[in-house]
Backbone as a chain_set.jsonl record, in Angstrom:
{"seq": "XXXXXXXXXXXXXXXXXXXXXXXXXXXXXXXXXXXXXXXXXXXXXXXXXXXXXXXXXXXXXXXXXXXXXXXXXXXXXXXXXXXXXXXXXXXXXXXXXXXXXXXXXXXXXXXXXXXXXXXXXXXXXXXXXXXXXXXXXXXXXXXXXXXXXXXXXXXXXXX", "coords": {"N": [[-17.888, -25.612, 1.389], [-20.61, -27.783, -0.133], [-21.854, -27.659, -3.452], [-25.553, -27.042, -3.373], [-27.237, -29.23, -4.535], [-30.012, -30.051, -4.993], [-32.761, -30.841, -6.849], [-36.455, -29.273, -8.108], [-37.729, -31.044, -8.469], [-37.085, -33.505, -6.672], [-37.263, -31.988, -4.43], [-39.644, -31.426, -4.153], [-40.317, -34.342, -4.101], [-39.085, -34.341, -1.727], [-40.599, -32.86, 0.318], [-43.346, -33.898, -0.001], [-43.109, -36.601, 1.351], [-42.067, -35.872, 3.687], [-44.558, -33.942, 4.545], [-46.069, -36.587, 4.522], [-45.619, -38.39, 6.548], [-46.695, -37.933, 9.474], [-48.958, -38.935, 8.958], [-48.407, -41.383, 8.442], [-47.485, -42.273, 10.88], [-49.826, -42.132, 12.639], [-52.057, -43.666, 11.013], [-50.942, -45.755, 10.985], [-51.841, -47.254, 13.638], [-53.531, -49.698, 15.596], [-56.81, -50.608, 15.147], [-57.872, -52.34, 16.315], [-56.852, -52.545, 18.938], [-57.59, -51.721, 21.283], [-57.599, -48.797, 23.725], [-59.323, -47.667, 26.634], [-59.402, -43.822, 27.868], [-60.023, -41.504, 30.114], [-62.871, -41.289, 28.509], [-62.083, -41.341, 25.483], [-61.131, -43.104, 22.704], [-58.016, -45.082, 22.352], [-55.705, -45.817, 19.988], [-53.539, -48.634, 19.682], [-49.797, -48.144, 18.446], [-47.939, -49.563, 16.462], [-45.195, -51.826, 16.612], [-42.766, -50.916, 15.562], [-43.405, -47.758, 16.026], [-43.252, -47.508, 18.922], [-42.691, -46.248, 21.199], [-41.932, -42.804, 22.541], [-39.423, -42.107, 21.714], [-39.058, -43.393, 19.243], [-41.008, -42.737, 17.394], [-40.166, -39.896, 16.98], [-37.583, -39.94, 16.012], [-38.52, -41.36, 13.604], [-39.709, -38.78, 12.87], [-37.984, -37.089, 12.745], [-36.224, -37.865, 10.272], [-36.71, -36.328, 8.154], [-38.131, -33.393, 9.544], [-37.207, -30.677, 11.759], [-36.362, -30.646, 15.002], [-37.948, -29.253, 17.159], [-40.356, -29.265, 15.206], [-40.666, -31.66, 14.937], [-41.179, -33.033, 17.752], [-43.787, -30.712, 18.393], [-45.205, -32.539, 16.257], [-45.182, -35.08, 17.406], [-46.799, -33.891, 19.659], [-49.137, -33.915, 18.843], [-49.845, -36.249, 18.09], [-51.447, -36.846, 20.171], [-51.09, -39.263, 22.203], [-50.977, -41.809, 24.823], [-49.433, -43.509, 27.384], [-49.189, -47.226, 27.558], [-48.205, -50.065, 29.227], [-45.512, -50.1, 28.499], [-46.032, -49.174, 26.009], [-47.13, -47.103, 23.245], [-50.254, -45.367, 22.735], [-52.48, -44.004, 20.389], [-55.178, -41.589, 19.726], [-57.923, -42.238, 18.621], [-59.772, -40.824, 16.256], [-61.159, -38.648, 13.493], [-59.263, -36.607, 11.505], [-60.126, -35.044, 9.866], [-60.154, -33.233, 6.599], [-57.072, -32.354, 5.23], [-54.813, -30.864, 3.682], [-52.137, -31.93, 2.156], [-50.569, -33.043, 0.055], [-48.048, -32.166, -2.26], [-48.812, -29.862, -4.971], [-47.321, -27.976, -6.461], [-43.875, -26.598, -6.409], [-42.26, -23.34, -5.627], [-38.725, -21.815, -5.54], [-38.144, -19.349, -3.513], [-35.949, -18.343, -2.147], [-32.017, -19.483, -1.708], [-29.632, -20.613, 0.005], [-26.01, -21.738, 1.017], [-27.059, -22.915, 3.708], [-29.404, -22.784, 3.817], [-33.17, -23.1, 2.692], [-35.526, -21.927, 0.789], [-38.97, -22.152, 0.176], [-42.027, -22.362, -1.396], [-44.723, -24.1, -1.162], [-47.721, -25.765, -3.12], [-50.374, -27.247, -1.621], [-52.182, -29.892, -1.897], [-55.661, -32.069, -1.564], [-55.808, -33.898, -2.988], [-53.772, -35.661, -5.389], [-54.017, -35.343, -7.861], [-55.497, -33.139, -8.687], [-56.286, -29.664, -7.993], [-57.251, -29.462, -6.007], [-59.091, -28.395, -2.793], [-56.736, -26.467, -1.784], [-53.859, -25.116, -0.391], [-51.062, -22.535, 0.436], [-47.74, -22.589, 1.332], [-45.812, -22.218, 3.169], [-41.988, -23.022, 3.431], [-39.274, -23.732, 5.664], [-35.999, -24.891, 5.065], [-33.377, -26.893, 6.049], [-29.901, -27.2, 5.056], [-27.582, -29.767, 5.238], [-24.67, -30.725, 4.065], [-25.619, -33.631, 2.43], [-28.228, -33.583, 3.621], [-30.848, -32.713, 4.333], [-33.622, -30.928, 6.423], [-36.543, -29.762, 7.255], [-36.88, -26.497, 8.966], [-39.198, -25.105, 9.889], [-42.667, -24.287, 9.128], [-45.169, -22.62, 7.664], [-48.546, -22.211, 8.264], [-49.347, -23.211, 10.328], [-51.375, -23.222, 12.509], [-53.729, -23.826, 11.01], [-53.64, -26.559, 10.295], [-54.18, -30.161, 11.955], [-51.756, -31.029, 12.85], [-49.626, -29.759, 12.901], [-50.877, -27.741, 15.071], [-50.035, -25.686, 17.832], [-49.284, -26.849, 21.1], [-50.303, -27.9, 24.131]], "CA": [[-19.152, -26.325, 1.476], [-20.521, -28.726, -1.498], [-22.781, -26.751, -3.806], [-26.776, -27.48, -3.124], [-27.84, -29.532, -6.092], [-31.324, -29.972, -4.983], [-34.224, -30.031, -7.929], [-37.305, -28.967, -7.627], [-38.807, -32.413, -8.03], [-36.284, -33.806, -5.62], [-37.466, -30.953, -3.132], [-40.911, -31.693, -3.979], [-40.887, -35.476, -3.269], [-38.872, -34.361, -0.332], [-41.906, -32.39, 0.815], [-44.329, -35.287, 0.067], [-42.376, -37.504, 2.575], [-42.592, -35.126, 5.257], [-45.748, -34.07, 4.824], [-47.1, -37.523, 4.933], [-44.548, -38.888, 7.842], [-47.307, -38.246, 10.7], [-50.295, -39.858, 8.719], [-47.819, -42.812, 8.645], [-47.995, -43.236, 12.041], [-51.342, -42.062, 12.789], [-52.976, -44.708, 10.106], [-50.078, -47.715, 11.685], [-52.47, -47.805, 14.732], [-54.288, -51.191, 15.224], [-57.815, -50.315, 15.712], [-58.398, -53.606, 17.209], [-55.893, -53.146, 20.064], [-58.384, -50.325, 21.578], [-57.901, -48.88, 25.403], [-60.313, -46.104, 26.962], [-58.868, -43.22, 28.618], [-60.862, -40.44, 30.238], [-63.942, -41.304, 27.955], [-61.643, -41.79, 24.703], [-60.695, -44.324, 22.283], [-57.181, -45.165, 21.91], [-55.464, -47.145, 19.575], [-51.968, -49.243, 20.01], [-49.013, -48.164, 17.924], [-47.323, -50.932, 15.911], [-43.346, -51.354, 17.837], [-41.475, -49.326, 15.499], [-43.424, -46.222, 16.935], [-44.323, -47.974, 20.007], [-42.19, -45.174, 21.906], [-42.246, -41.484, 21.612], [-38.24, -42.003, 21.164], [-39.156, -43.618, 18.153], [-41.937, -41.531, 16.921], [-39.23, -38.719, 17.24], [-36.819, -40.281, 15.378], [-38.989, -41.128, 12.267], [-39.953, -37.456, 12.372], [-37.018, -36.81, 12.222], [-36.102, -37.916, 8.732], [-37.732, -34.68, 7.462], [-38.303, -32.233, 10.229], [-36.391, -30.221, 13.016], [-36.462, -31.046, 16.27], [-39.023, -28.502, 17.091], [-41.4, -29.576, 14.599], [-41.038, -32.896, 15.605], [-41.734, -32.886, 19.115], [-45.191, -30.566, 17.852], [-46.014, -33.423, 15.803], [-45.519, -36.149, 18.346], [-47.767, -33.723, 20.658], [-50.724, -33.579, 18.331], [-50.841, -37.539, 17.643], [-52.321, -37.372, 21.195], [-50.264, -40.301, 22.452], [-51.059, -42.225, 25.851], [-48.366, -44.596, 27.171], [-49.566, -48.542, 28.476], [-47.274, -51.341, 29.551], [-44.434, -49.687, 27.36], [-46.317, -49.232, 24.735], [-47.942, -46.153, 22.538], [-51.422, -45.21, 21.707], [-52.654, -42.565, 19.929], [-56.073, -41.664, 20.07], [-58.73, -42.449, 17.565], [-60.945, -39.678, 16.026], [-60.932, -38.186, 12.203], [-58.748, -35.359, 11.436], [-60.875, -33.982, 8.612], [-59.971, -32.584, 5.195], [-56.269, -32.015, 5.467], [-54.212, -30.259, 2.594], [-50.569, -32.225, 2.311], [-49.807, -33.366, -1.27], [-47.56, -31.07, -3.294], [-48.679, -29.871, -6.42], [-46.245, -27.574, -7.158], [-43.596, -25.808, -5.46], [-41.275, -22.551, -6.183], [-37.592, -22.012, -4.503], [-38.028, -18.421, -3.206], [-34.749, -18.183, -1.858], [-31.223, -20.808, -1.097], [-28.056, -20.342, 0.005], [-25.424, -22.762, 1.597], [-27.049, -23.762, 4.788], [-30.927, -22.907, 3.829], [-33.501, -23.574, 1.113], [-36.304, -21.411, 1.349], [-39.735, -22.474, -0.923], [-43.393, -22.226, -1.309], [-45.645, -25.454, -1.84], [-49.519, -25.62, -2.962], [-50.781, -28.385, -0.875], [-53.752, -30.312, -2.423], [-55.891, -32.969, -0.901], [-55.705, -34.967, -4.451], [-52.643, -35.523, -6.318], [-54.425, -35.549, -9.503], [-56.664, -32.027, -8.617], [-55.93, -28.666, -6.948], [-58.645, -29.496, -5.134], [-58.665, -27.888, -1.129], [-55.077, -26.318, -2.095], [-53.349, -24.086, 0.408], [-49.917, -22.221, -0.03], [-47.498, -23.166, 2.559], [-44.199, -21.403, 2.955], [-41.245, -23.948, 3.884], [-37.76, -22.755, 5.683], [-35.525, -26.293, 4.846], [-32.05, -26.361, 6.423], [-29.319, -28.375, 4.361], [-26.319, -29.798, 5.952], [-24.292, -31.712, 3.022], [-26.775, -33.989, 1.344], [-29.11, -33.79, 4.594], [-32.457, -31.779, 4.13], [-34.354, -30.772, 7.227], [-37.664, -28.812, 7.336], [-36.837, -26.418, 10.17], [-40.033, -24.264, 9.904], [-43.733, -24.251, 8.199], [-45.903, -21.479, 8.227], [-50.066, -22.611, 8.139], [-49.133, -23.858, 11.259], [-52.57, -23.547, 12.767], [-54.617, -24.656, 10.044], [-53.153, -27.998, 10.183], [-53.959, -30.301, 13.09], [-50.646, -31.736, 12.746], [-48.652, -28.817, 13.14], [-50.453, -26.141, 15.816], [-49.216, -25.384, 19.192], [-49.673, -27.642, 21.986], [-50.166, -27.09, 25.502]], "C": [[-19.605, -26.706, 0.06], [-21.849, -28.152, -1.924], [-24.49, -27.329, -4.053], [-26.997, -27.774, -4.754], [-29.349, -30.217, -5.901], [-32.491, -29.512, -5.91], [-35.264, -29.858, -7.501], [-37.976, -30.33, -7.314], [-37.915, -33.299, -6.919], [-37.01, -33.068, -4.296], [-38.703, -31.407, -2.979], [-41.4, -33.392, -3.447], [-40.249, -35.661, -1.517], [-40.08, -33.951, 0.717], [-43.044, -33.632, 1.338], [-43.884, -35.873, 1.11], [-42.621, -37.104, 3.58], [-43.648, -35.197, 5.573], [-46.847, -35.128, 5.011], [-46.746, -38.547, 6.3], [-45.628, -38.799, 8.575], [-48.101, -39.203, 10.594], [-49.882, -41.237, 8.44], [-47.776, -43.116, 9.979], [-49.27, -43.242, 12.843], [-51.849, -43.16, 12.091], [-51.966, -45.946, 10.83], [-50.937, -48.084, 12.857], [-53.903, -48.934, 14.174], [-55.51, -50.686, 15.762], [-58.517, -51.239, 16.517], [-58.024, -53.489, 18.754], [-56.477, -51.76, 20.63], [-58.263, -50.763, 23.437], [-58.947, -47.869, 25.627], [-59.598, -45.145, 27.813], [-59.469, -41.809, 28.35], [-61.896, -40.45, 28.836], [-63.495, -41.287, 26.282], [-61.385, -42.64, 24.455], [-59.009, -44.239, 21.84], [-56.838, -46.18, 21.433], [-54.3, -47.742, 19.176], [-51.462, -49.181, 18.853], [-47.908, -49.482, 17.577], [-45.182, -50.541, 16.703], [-42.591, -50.662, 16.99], [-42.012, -48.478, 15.803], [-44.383, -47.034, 18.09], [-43.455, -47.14, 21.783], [-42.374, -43.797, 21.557], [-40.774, -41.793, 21.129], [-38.184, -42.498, 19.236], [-39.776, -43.03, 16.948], [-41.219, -40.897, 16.558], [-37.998, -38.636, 16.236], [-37.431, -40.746, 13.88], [-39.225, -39.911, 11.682], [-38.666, -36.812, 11.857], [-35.961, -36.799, 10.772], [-36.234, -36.974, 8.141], [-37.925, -33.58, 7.993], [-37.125, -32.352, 11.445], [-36.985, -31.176, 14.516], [-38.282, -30.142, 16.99], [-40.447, -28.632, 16.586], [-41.868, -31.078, 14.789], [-41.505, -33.096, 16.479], [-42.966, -32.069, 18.442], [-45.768, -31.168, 17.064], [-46.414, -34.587, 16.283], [-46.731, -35.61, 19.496], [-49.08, -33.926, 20.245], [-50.682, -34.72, 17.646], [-51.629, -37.508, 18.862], [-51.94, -38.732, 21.772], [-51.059, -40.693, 24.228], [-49.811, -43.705, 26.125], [-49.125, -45.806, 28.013], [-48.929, -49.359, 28.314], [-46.11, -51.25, 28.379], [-44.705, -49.611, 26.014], [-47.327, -47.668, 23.724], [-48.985, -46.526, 21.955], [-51.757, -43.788, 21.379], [-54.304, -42.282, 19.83], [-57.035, -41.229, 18.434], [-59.826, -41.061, 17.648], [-60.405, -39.627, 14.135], [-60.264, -36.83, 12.505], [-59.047, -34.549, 10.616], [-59.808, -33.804, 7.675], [-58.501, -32.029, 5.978], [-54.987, -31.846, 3.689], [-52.512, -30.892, 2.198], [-49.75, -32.983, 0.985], [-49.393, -32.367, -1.878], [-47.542, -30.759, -4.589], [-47.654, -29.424, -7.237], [-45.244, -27.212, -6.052], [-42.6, -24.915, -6.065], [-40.177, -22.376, -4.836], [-37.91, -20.511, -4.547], [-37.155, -17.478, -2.604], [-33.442, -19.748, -1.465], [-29.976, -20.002, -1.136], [-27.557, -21.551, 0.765], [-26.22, -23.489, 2.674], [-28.895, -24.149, 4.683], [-31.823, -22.614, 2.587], [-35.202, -22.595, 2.016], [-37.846, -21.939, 0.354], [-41.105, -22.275, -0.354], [-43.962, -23.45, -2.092], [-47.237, -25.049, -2.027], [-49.856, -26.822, -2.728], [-51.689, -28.135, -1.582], [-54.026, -31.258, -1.016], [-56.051, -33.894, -2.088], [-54.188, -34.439, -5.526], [-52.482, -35.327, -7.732], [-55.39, -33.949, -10.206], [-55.613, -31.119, -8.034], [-56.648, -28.792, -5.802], [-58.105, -29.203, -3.881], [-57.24, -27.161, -1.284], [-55.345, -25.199, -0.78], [-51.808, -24.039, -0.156], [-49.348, -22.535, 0.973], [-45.566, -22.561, 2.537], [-43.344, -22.825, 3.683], [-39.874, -23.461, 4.648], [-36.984, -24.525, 5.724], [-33.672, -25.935, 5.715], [-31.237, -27.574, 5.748], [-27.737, -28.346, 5.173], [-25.714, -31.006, 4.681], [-25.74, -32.248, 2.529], [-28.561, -33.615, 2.259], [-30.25, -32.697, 4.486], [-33.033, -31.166, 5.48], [-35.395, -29.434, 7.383], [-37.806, -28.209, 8.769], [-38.349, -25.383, 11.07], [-41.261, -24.127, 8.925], [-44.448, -23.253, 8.581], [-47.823, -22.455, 7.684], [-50.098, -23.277, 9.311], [-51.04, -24.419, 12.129], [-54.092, -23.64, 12.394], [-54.888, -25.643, 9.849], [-53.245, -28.479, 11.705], [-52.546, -31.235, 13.423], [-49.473, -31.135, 13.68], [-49.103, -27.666, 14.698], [-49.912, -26.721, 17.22], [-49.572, -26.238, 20.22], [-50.066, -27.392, 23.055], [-49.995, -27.684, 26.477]], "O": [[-19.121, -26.104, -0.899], [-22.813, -28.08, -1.162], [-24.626, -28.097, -5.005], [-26.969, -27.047, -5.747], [-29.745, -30.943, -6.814], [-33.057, -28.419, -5.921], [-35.375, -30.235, -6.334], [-38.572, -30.666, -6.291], [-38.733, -33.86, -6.19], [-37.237, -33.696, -3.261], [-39.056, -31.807, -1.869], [-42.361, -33.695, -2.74], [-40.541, -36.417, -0.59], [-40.404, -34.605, 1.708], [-43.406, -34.067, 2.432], [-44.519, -35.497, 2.095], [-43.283, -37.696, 4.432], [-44.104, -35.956, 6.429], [-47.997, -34.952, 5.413], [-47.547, -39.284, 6.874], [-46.021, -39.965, 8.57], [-48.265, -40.115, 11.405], [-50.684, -42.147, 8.233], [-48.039, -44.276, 10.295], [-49.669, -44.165, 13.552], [-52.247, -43.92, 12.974], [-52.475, -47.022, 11.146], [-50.845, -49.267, 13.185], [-54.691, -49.029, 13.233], [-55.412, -50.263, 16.914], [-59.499, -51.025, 17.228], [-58.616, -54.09, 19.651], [-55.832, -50.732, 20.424], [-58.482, -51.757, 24.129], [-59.387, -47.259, 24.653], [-59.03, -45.754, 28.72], [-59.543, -41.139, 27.32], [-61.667, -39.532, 28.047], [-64.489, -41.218, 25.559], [-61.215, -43.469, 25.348], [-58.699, -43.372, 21.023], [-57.181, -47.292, 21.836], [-53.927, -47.306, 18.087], [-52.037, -49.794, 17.954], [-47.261, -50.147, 18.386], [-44.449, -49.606, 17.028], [-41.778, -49.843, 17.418], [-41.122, -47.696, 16.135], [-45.603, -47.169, 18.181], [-43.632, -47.426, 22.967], [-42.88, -43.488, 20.478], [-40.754, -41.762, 19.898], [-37.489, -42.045, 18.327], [-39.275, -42.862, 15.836], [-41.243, -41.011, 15.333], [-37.523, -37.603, 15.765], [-36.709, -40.44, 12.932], [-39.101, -39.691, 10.478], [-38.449, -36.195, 10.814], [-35.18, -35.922, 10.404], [-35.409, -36.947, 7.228], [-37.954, -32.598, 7.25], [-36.476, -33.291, 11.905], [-37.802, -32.069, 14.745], [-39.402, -30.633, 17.135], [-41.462, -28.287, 17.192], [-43.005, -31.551, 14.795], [-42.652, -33.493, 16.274], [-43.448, -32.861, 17.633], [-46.898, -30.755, 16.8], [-47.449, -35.18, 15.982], [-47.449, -36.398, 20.112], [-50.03, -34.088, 21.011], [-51.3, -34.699, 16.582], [-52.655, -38.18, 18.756], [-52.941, -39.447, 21.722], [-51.669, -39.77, 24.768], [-49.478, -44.579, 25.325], [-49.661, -45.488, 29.074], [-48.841, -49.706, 27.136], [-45.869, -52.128, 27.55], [-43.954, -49.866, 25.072], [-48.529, -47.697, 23.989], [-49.121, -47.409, 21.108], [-51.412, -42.744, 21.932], [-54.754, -43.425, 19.918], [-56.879, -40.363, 17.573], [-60.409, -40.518, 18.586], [-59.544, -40.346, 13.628], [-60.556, -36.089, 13.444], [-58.486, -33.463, 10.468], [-58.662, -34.182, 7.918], [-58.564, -31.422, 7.047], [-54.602, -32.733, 2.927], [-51.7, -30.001, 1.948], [-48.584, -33.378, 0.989], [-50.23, -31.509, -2.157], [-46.66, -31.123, -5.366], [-47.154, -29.95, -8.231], [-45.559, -27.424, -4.881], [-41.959, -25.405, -6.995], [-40.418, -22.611, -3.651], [-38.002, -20.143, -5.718], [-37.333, -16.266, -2.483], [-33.862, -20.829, -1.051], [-29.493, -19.156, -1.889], [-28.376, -22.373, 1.177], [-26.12, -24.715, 2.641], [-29.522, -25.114, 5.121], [-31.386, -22.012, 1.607], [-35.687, -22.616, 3.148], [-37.293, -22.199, -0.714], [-41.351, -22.072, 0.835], [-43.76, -23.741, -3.271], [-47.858, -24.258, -1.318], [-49.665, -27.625, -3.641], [-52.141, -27.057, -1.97], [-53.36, -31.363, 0.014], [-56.67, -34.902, -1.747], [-53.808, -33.407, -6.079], [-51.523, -35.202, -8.493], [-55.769, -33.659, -11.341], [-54.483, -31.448, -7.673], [-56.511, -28.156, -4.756], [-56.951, -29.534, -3.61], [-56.509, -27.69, -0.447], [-56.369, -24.676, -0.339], [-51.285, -24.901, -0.862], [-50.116, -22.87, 1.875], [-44.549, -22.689, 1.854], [-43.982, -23.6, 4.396], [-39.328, -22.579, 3.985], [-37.531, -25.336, 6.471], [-33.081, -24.86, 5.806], [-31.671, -28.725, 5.792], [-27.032, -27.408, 5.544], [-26.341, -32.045, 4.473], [-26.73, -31.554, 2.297], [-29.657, -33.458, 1.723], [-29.825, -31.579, 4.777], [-32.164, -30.294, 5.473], [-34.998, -28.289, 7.599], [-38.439, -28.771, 9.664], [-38.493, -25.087, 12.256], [-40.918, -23.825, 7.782], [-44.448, -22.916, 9.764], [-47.923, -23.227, 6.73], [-51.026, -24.083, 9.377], [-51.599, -25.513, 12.222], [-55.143, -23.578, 13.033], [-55.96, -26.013, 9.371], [-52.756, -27.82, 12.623], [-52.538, -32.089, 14.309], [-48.775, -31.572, 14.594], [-48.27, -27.0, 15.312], [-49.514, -27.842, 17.538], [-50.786, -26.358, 20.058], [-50.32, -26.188, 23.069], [-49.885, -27.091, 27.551]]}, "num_chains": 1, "name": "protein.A"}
């Protein structure tokens, strides 16, 4: 197996990516293209995530399977005439830029690290610590596990 040459700032704009992957398709909704459902506002996903298959597959770039699917559950999605909406509200003060991050463990298949999420890239400001478990397959990255899980409305549990 080909020896992990992953830097930290490599790891860290890998992070970034991830961590901003949902609020890329959360913010792609057209607020114009508004339906109502059960006393909500939803609002139509542009056609590359105008499926969950697709959704699923951008998450994918960056996260497991697992974490994907719990991030497609908590855009809040509704499906109309083949098409995705996700449902309008604010998600408040959310912690997902990486100021720093340390490798706390790696070996061949897994990269283990700790990030301090800000909400300013320029501040510590709002920081949280955020443990990471990464799984590497050749050059391939994948974030198979985050811990702050239900701090973040991104990440908790669904139902």
């Amino acid at each position: 197996m080909p020896a992990i040459s992953q830097t930290p700032s490599e790891l860290q704009a890998f992070i970034a990516a991830a961590e901003k992957a949902w609020f890329e398709v959360y913010d792609s909704a057209d607020s114009r293209r508004v339906i109502r459902v059960d006393g909500a506002d939803y609002y139509r996903l542009p056609v590359r995530f105008s499926t969950r298959a697709k959704v699923i597959s951008f998450f994918r770039k960056y996260w497991g399977i697992t974490m994907s699917n719990t991030m497609f559950c908590n855009l809040q999605t509704v499906s109309r005439n083949n098409r995705l909406y996700v449902i309008s509200g604010d998600t408040g003060t959310i912690a997902f830029i990486p100021r720093r991050l340390t490798v706390t463990g790696r070996t061949s298949t897994r990269i283990r690290l700790t990030a301090v999420l800000s909400i300013d890239d320029m501040s510590d400001e709002d920081i949280v610590n955020v443990r990471y478990l990464i799984g590497v397959s050749g050059n391939r990255l994948l974030i198979l596990n985050r811990d702050q899980k239900n701090t973040d409305p991104r990440y908790q549990t669904c139902r």
